[in-house]
VMD Tcl script that builds the backbone (N, CA, C; Angstrom):
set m [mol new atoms 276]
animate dup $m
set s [atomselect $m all]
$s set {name element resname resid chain x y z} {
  {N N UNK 1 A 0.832 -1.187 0.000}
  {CA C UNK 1 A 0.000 0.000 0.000}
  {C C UNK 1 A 0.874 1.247 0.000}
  {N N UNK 2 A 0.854 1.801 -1.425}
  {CA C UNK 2 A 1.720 3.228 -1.198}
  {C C UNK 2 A 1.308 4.321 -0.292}
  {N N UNK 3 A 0.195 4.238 0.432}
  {CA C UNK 3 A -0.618 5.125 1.505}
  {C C UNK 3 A 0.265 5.111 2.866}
  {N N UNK 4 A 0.383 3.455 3.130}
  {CA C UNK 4 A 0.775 3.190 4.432}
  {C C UNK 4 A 2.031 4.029 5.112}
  {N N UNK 5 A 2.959 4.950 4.573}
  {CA C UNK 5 A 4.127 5.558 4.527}
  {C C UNK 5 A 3.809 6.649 4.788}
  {N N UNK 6 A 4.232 7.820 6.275}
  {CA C UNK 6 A 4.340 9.128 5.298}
  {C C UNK 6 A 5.411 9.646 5.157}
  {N N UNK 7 A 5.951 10.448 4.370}
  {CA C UNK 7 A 7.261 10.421 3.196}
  {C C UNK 7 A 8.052 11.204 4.200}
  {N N UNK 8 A 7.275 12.018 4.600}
  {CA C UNK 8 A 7.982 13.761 5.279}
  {C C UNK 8 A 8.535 13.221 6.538}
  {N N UNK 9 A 8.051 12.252 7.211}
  {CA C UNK 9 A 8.517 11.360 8.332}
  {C C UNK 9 A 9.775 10.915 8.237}
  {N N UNK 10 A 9.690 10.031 7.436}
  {CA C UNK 10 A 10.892 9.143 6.550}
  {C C UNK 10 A 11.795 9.983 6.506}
  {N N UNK 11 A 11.556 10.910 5.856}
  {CA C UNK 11 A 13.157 11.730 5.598}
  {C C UNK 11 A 13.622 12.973 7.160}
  {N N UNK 12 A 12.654 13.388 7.797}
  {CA C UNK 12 A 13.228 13.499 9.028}
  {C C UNK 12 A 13.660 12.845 9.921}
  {N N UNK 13 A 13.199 11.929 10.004}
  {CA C UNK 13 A 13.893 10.543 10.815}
  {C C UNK 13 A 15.374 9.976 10.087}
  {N N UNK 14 A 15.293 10.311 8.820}
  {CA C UNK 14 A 16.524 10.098 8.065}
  {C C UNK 14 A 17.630 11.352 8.309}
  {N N UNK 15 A 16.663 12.275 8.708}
  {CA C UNK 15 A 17.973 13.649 9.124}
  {C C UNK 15 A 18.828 13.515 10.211}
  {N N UNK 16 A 17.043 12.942 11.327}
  {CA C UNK 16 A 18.103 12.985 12.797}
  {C C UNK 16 A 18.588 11.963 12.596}
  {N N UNK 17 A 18.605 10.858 12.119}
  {CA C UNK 17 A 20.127 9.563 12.570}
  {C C UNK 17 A 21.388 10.637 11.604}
  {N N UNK 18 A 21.336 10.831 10.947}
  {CA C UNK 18 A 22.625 11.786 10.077}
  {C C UNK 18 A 23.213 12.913 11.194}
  {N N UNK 19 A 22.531 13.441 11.671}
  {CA C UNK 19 A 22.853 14.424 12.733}
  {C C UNK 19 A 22.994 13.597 14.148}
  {N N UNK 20 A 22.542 12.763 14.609}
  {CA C UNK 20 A 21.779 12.573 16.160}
  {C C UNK 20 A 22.712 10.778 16.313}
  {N N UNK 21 A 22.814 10.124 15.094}
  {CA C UNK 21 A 23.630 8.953 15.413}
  {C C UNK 21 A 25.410 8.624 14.865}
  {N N UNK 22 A 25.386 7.561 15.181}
  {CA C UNK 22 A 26.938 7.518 15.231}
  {C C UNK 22 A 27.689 6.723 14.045}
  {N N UNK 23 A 28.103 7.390 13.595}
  {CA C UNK 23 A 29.043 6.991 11.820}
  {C C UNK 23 A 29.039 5.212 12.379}
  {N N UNK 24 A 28.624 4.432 11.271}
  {CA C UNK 24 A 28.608 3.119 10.751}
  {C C UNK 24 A 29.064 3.047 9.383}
  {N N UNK 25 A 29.409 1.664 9.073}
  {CA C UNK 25 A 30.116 1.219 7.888}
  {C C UNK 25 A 29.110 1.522 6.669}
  {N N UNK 26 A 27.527 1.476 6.858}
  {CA C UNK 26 A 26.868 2.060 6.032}
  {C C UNK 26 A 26.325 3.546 5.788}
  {N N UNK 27 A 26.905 4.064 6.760}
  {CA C UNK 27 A 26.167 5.903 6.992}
  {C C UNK 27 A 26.056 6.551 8.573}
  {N N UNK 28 A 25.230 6.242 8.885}
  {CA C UNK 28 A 24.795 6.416 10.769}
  {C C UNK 28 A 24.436 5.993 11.358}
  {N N UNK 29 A 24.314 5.595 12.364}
  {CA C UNK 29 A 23.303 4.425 13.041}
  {C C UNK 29 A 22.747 4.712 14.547}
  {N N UNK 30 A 21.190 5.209 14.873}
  {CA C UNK 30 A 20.835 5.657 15.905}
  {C C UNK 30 A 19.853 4.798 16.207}
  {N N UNK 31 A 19.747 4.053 17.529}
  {CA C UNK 31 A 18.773 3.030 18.309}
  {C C UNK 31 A 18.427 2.221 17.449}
  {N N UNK 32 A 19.435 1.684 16.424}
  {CA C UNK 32 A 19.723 0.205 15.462}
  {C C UNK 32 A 19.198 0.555 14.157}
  {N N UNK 33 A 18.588 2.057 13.905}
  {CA C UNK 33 A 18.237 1.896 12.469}
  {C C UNK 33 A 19.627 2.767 12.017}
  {N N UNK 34 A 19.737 2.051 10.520}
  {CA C UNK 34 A 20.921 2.180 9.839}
  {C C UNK 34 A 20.358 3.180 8.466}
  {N N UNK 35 A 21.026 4.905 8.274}
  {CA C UNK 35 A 20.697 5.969 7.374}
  {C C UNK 35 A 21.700 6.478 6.228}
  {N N UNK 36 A 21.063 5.588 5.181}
  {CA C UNK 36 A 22.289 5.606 4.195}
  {C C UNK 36 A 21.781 6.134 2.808}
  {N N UNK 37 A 22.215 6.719 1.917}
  {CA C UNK 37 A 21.681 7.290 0.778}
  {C C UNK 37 A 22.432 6.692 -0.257}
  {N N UNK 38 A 22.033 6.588 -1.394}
  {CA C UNK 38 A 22.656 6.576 -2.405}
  {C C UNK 38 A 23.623 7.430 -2.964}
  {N N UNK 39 A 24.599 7.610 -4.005}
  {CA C UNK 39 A 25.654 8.347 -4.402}
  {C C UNK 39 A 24.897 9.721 -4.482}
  {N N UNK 40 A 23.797 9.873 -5.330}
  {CA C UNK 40 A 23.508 11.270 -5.483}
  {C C UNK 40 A 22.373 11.877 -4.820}
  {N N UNK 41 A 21.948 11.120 -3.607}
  {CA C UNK 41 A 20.926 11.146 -2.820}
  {C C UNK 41 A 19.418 11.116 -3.490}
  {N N UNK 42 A 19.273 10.311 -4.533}
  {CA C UNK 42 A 17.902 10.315 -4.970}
  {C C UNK 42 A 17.293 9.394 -4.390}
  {N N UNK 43 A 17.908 8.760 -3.505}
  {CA C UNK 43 A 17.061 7.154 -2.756}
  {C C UNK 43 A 17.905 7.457 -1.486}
  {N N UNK 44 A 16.651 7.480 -0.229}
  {CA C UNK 44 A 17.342 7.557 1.068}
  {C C UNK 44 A 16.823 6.068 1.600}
  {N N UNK 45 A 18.145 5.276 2.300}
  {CA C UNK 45 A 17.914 3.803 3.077}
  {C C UNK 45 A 17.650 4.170 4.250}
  {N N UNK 46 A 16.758 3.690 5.237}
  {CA C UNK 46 A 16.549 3.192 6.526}
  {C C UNK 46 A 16.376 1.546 6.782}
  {N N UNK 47 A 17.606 1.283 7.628}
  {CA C UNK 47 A 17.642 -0.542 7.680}
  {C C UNK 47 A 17.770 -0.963 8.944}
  {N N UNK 48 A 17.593 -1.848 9.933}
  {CA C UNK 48 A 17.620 -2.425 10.679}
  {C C UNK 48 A 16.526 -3.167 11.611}
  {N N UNK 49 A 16.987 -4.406 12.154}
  {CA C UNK 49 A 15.876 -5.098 12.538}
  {C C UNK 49 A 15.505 -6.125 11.485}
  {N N UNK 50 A 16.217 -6.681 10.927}
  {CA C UNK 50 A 16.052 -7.094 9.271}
  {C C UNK 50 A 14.592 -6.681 8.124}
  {N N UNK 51 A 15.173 -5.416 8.489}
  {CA C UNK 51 A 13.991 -4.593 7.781}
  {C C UNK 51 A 14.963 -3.566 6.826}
  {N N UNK 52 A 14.487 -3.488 5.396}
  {CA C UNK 52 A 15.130 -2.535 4.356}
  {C C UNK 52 A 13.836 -1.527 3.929}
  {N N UNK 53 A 13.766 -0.213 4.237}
  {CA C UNK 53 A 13.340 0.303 3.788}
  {C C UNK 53 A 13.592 1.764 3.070}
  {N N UNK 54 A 13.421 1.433 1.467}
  {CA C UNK 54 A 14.044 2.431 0.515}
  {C C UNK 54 A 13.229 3.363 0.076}
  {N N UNK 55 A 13.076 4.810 0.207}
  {CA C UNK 55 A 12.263 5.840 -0.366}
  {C C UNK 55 A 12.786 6.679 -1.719}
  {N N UNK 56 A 12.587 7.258 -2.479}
  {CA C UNK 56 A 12.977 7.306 -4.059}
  {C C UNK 56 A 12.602 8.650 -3.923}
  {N N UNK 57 A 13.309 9.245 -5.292}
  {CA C UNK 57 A 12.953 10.508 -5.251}
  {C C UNK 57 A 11.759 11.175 -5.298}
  {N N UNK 58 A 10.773 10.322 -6.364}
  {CA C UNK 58 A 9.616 10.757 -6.660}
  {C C UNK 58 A 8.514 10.319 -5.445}
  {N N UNK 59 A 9.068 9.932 -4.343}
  {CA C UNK 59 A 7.768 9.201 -3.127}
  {C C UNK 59 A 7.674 7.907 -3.324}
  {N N UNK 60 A 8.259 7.257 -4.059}
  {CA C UNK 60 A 7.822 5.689 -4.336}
  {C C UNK 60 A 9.148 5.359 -3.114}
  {N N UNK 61 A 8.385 3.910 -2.540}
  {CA C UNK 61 A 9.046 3.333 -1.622}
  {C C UNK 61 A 8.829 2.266 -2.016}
  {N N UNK 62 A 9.469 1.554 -1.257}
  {CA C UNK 62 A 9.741 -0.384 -0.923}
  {C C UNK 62 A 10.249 -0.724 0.376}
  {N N UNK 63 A 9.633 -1.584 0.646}
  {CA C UNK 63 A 9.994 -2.619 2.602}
  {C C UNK 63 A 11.063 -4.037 1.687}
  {N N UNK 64 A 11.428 -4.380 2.633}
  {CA C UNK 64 A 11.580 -5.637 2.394}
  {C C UNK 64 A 12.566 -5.906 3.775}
  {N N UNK 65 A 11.124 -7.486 4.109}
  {CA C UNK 65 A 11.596 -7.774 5.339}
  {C C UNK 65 A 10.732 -9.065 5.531}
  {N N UNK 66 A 10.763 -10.081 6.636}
  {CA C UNK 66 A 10.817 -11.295 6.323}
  {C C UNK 66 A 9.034 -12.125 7.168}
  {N N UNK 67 A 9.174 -10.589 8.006}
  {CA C UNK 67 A 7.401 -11.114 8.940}
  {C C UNK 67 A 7.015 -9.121 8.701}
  {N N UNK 68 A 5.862 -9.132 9.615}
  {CA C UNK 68 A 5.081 -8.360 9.548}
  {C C UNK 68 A 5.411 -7.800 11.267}
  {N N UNK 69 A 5.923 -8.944 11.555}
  {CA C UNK 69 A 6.132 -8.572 13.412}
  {C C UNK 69 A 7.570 -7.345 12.888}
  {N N UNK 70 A 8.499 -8.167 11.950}
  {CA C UNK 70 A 10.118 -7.288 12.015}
  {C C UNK 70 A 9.202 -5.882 11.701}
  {N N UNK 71 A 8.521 -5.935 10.552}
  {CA C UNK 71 A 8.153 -4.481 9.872}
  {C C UNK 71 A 7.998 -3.800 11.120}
  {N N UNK 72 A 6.957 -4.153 11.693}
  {CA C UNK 72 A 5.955 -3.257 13.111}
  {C C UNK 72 A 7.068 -3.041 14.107}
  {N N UNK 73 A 7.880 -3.906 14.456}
  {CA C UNK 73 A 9.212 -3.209 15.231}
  {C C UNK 73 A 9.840 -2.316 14.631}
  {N N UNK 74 A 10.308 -2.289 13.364}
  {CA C UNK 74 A 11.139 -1.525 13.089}
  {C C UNK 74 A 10.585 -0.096 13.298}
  {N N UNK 75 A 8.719 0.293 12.581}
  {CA C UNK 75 A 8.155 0.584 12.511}
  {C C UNK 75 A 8.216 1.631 13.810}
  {N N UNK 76 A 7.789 0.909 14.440}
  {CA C UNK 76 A 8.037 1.107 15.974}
  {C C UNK 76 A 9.410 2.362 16.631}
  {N N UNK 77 A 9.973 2.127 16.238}
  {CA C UNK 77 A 11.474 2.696 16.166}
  {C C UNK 77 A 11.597 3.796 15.607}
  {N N UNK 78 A 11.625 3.822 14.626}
  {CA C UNK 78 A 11.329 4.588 13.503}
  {C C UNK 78 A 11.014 6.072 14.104}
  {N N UNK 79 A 9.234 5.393 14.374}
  {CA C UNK 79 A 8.408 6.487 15.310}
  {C C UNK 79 A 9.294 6.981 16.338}
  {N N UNK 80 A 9.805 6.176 17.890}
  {CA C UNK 80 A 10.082 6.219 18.364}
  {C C UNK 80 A 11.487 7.730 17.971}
  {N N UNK 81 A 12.240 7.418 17.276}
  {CA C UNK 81 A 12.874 8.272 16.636}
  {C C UNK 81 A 12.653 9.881 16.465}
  {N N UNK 82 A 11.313 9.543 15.556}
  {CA C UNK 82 A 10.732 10.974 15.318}
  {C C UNK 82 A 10.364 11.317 16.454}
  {N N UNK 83 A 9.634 10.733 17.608}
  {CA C UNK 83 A 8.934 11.538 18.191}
  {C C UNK 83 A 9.996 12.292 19.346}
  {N N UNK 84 A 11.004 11.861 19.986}
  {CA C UNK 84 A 12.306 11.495 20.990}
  {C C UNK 84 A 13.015 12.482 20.782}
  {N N UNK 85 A 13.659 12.375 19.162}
  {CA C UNK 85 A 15.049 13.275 19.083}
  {C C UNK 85 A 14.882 14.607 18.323}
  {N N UNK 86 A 15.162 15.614 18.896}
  {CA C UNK 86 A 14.968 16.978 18.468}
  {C C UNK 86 A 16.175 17.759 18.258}
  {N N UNK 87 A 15.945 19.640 18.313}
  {CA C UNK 87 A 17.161 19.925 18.269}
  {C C UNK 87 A 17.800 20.625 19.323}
  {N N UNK 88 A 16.963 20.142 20.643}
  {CA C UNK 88 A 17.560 20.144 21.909}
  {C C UNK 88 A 18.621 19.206 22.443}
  {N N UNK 89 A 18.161 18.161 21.284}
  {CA C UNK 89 A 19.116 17.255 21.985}
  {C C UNK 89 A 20.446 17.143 21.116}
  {N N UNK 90 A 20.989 18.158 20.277}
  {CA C UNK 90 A 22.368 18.150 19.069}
  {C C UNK 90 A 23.524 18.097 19.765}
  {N N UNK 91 A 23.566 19.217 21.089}
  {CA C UNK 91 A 24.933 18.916 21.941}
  {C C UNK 91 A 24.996 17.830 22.785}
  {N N UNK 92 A 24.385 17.024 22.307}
  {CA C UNK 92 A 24.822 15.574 23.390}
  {C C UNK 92 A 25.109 14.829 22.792}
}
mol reanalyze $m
mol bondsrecalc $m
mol representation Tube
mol addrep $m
């Protein structure tokens, strides 16, 4: 369901791990999700929890992951993310 996503989320949650988590072999990595872009940033990754989820330039996305429980955790997180880290919290 291309509904189930919202986009503007995705990519702030993709800001604060870039700002808010700690350099990994793929990009950043804050409370296990992993924020990695492509070479020219037209596709931003959010991964972890064995969950891949890729957003595109034009809004088109893709999951790929192995239950519906990993999705809803990751899911979970995700949120958790957005709702948690702000820009009170940059000097820590």
């Amino acid at each position: 369901m291309q509904n189930e996503l919202n986009n503007k989320i995705v990519l702030e949650v993709f800001d604060k791990i870039q700002r808010f988590g700690e350099p990994h072999e793929d990009g950043h990595m804050l409370d296990g999700i992993v924020a990695s872009s492509d070479f020219d940033g037209y596709s931003v990754v959010l991964s972890g929890s064995g969950v891949t989820l890729q957003l595109n330039f034009h809004q088109s996305y893709h999951f790929d992951y192995a239950s519906d429980t990993l999705k809803d955790q990751f899911m979970a997180k995700v949120d958790y993310i957005h709702r948690h880290y702000n820009e009170r919290q940059q000097g820590n």
